[in-house]
C-alpha positions in Angstrom: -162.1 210.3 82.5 -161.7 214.1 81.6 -160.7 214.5 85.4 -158.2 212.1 85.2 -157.3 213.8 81.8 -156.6 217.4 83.5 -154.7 215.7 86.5 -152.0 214.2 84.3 -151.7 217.5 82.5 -151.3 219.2 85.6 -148.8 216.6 86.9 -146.5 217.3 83.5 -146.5 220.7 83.9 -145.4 221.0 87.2 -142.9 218.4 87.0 -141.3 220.1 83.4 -141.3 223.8 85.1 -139.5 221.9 88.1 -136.7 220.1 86.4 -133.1 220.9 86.4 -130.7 221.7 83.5 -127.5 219.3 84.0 -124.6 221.0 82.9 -121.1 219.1 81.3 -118.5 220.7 80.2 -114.7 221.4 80.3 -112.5 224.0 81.4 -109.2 224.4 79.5 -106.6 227.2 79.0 -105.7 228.9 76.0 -103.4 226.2 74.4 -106.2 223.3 75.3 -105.1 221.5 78.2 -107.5 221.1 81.4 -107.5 223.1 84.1 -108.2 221.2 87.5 -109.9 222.9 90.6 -112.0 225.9 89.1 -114.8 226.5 90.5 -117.9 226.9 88.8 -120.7 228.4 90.2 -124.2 228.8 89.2 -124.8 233.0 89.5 -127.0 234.6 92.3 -126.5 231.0 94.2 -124.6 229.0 96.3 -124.6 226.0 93.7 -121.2 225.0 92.7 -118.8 222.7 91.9 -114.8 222.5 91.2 -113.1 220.6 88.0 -111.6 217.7 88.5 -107.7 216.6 87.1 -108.9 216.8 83.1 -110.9 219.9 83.8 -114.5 217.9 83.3 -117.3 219.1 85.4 -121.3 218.5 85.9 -123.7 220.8 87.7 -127.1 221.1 87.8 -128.9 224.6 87.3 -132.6 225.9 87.7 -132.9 227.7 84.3 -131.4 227.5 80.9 -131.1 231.7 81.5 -128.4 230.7 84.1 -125.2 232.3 84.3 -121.9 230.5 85.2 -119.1 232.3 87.1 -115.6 230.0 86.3 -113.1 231.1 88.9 -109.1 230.0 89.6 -106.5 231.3 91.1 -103.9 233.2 88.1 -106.7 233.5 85.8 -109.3 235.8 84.7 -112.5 235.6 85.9 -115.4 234.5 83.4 -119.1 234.9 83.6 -120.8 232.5 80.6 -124.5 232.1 80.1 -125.9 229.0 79.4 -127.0 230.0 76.0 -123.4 230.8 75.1 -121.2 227.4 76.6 -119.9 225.3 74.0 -118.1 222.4 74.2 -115.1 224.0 76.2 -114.8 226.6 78.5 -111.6 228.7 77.8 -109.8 230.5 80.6 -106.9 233.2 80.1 -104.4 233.7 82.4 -104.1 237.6 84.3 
C-alpha cells in the first residue's frame, strides 16, 4: 500500500512539472481594434502562432517565466512576459 502510495506521488509530480501553460489573449492597436496576422512567438523557441481577423490567439508555453515576442509588419516590436500579459496586448505603430 505505501508503494502504491509513493508511485502516485511520483506520477503527479512528473505530470505537474510536464504540463503546458495555454495562453489566450488578444492583440490590438492603440485605439482598441484587433490586429490580424502578428505573430506571436514563445522566446528562445520556435513555438508560434499568428492572430487571427479579431486579433485572438492561443499558444501553449513550457513555463509561466516565458517570454512572448508579438511581431507585425508597421509596428513596434514587443517582448511581454507571462507574468506581465493582461487581457490585451497593445501594439504601437513605428
Amino acid at each position: 500500500m505505501k508503494n502504491i502510495f509513493l508511485i502516485l506521488i511520483f506520477v503527479f509530480t512528473v505530470v505537474a512539472c510536464t504540463s503546458d501553460t495555454v495562453v489566450k489573449s488578444q492583440v490590438v492597436d492603440q485605439n482598441g481594434e484587433p490586429i490580424e496576422k502578428v505573430m506571436v512567438q514563445v522566446m528562445s523557441s520556435d513555438i508560434f502562432v499568428m492572430t487571427d481577423e479579431d486579433g485572438q490567439f492561443t499558444i501553449d508555453t513550457k513555463e509561466r517565466g516565458d517570454e512572448l515576442i508579438f511581431k507585425k509588419e508597421g509596428y513596434q516590436l514587443l517582448i511581454k512576459n507571462l507574468a506581465d500579459l493582461n487581457q490585451k496586448v497593445k501594439l504601437i505603430p513605428k
